[in-house]
C-alpha positions in Angstrom: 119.4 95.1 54.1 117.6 91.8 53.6 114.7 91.3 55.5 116.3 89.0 58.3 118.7 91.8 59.3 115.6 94.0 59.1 113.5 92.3 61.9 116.8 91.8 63.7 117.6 95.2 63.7 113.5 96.2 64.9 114.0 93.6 68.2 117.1 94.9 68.5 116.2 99.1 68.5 112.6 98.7 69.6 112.6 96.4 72.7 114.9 97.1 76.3 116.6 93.5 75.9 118.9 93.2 73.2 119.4 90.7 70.5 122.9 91.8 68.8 124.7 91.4 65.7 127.5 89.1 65.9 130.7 88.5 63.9 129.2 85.9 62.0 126.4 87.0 61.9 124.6 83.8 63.9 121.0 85.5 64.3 120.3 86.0 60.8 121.3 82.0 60.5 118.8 81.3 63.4 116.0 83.5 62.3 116.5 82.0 58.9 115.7 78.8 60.4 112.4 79.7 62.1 110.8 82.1 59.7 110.5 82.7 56.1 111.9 85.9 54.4 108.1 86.8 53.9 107.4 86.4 57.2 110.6 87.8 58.6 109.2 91.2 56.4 105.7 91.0 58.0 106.8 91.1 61.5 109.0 93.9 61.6 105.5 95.9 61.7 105.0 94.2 64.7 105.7 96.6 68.2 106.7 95.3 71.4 103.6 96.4 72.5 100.6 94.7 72.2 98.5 95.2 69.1 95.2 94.3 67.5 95.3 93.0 64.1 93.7 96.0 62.3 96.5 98.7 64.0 99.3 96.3 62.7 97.5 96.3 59.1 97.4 99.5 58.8 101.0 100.0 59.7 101.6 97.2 57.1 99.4 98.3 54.3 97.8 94.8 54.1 94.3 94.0 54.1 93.6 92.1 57.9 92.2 89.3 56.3 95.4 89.2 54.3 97.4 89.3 57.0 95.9 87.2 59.6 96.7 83.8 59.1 100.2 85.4 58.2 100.4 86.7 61.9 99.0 83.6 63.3 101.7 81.6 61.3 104.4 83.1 62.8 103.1 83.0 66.1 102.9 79.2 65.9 106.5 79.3 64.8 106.9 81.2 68.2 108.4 84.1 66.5 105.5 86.4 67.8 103.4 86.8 71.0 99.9 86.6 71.0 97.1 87.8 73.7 94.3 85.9 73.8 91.3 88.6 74.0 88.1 88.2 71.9 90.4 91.1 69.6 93.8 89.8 70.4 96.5 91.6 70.3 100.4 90.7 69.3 103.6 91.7 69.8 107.4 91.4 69.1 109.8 89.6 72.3 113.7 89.6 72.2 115.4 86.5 71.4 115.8 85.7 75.1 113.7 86.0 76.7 111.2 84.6 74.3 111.9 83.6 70.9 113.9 81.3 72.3 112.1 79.8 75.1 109.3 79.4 72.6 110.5 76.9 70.7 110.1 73.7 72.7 110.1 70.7 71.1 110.8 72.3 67.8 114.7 72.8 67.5 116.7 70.0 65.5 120.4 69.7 67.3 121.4 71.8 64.3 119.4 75.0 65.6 120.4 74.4 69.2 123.8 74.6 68.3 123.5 77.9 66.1 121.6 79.2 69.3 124.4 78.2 71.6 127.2 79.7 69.3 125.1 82.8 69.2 125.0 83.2 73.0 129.0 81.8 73.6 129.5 84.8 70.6 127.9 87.7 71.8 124.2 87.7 73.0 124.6 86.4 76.3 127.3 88.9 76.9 125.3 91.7 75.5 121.6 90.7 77.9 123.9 89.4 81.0 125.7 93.1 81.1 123.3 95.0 82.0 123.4 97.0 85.1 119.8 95.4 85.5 119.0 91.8 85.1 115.7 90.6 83.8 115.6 87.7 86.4 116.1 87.0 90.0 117.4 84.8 92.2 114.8 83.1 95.0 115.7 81.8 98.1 114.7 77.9 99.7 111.8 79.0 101.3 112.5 76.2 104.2 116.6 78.1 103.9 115.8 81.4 105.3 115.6 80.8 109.4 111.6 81.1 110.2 111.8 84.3 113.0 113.3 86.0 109.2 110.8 88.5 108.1 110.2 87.6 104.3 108.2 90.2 102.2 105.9 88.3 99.9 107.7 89.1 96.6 110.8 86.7 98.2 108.6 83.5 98.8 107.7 80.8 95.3 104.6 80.1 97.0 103.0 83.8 96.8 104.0 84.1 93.2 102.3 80.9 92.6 99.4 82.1 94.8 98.5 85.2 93.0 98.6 83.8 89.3 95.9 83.7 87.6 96.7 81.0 85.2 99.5 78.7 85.0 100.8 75.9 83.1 104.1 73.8 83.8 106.8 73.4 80.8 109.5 71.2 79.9 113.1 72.8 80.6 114.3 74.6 77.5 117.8 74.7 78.3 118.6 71.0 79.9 116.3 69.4 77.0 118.4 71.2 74.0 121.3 70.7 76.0 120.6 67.0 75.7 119.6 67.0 71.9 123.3 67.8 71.3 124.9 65.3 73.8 125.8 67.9 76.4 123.9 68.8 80.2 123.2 66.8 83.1 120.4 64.7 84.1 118.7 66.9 86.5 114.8 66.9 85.7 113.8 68.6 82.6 109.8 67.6 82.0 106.9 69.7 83.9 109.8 71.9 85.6 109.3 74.9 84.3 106.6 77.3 85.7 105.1 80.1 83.5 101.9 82.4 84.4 99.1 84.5 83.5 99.7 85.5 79.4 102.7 83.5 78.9 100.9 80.2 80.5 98.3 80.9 78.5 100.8 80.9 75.4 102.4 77.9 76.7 99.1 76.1 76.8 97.3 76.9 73.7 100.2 76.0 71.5 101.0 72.9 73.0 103.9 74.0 74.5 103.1 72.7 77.7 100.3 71.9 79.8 97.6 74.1 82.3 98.0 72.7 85.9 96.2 74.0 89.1 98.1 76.1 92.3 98.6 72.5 93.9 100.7 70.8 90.8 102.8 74.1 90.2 104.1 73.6 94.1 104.4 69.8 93.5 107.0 71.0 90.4 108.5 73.6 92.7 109.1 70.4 95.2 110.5 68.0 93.0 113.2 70.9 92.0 114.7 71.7 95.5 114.7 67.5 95.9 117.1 67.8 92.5 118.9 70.8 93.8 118.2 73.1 91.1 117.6 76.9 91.9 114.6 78.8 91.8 114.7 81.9 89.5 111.9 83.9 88.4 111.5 87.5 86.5 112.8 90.6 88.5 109.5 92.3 89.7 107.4 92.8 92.5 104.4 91.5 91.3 103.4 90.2 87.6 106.1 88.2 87.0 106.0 85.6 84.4 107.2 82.6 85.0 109.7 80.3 87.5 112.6 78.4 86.2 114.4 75.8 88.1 118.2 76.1 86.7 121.4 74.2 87.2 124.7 75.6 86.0 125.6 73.9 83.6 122.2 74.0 81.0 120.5 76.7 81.7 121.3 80.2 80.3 121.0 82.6 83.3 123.3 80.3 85.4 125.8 80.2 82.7 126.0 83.7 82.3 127.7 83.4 85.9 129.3 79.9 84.9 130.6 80.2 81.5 130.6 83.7 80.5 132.1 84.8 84.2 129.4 87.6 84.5 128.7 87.7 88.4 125.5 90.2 88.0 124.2 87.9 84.9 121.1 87.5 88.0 120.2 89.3 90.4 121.1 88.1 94.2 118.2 86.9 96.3 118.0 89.2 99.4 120.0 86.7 101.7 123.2 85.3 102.0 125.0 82.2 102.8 126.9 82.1 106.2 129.1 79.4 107.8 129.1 78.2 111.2 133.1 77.0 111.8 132.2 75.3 114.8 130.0 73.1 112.7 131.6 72.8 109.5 133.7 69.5 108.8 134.7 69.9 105.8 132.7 67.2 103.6 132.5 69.2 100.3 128.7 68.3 100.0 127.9 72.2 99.9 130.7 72.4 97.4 129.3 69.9 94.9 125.5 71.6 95.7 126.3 75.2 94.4 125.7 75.6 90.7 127.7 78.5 90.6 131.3 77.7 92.3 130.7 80.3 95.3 131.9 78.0 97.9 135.4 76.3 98.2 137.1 74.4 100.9 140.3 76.4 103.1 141.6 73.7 105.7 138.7 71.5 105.7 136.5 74.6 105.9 133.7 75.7 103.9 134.6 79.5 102.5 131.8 81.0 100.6 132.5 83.8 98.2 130.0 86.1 98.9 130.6 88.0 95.5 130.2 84.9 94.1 126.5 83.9 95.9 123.5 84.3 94.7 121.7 83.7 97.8 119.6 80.3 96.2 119.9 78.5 99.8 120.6 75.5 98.4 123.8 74.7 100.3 121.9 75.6 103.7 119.3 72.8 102.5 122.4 70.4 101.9 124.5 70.8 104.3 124.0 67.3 106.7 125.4 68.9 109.8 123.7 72.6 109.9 127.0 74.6 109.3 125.7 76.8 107.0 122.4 79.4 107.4 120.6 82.0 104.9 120.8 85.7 106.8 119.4 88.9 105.6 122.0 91.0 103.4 122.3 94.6 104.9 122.4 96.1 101.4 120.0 94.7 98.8 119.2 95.3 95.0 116.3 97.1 94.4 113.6 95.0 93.1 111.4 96.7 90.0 107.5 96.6 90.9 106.2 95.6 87.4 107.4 94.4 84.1 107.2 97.9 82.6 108.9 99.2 85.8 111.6 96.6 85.0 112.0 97.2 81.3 112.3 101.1 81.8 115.7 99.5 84.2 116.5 97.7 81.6 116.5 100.5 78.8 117.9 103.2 80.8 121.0 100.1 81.9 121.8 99.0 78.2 125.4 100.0 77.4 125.0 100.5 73.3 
């Protein structure tokens, strides 16, 4: 076992989120292409939970001062996640989320297109089938009717409200989507929103910049003027970040778009209705949902309500107020905190 297939194999066993071995055996390409085989060795000492240096030396039977510019190296290649204490600690992430997302600005159209034959091979399938997803769907907040009662975890502005940090990123997904001709032209710059340890990530590596409560809600506007949908990480409290996603760039939507896996996301807790009296038939609500939900019978809007994912965008669109967001009767359980969510996500993984 070469020591690629090694570190593969300890994201793979150690951490809830899987990063699979595919026919071709893509991820040992990718990996190849980040880190070196030296440094592909050195982090399979790493745990998925957080570390100080000295702990992972000793696992590693390296001297600290050996290994930690060694650490610190591949933690700029955004292999490895570091928490900035005055000991900081490290740990190992999946491929998505994380490895991934941590390499903005740094993939050549050449490594986006290994990544994407990765996911289209395999990966996506093997994260998008879980019986819990890692992220969640959040309705329009100015969708949902105002007499609605909303708990707090449902609204963009709370989670905004109770970070403690927060930086704003360029879209991942859209931006390599674009290196390799492909995507759309929604907006990709100062779109994404992470928080707390991972905007603190983002920030000190120059992966994007630290913006104040104020700017993070100016982003959050400037995504429901595009028409993208707000998704953020399935918890109560804690969570990590906000993407804004279309369906045709960004991995979570394609995992209902192009690998036809309906649960890829978890539902917000409202669903789309339409109002026949209303409707006329103009397809704007049509050409609004990212994930093909809604379709037009005799000049009627007919939304598939296996198919929504409660974003409220087509509420927000329609011109003639034919559709509304309504409570679901029946709704998903929502983890409380990451570690409550990752337990889901181990006990759900099918290999």
């Amino acid at each position: 076992m070469n020591s690629y297939e090694k570190f593969r194999e300890k994201l793979h066993n150690s951490i809830p989120i899987p990063t699979p071995s595919v026919k071709d055996k893509i991820e040992l390409e990718i990996l190849a292409t980040l880190i070196t085989p030296e440094e592909a060795e050195i982090a399979s000492n790493v745990s998925p939970q957080p570390e100080n240096l000295k702990t992972i030396a000793e696992r590693a039977g390296l001297d600290p001062q050996v290994l930690g510019p060694i650490l610190e190296e591949i933690v700029e290649k955004g292999v490895i996640f570091k928490v900035y204490l005055d000991d900081p600690l490290y740990c190992l992430f999946p491929m998505m989320p994380g490895i991934y997302e941590f390499q903005v600005g740094r993939l050549t159209p050449e490594q986006v297109n290994l990544f994407e034959k990765y996911y289209a091979e395999g990966h996506g399938e093997a994260v998008f089938k879980n019986k819990m997803s890692f992220s969640r769907t959040i309705a329009l907040d100015k969708s949902v009717p105002a007499e609605t009662n909303v708990l707090t975890f449902e609204e963009v502005d709370h989670i905004i409200d109770n970070a403690s940090s927060i930086t704003l990123a360029p879209c991942l997904c859209r931006t390599n989507k674009k290196l390799i001709g492909e995507g759309c032209d929604a907006p990709a710059d100062d779109i994404c929103i992470l928080f707390d340890s991972w905007a603190e990530y983002y920030a000190r590596k120059g992966l994007g910049r630290a913006v104040d409560k104020a700017e993070a809600k100016k982003a959050l506007e400037r995504a429901e003027k595009a028409g993208l949908v707000h998704v953020t990480m399935n918890v109560k409290v804690g969570g990590l970040y906000i993407c804004n996603c279309c369906g045709c760039c960004c991995a979570l939507l394609r995992g209902i778009t192009q690998l036809n896996i309906p649960t890829s996301i978890t539902k917000s807790n409202f669903r789309a209705t339409v109002s026949e009296k209303d409707c006329v038939g103009c397809n704007v609500c049509v050409d609004a949902c990212h994930v093909k939900a809604i379709r037009l019978e005799d000049s009627l809007a007919v939304i598939s309500e296996e198919s929504c994912i409660g974003c409220g965008l087509c509420v927000s669109a329609c011109p003639y107020g034919a559709l509304a967001m309504e409570r679901k009767e029946q709704i998903d359980a929502t983890p409380e905190t990451i570690p409550d969510l990752l337990g889901a996500i181990a006990a759900g993984r099918a290999d």
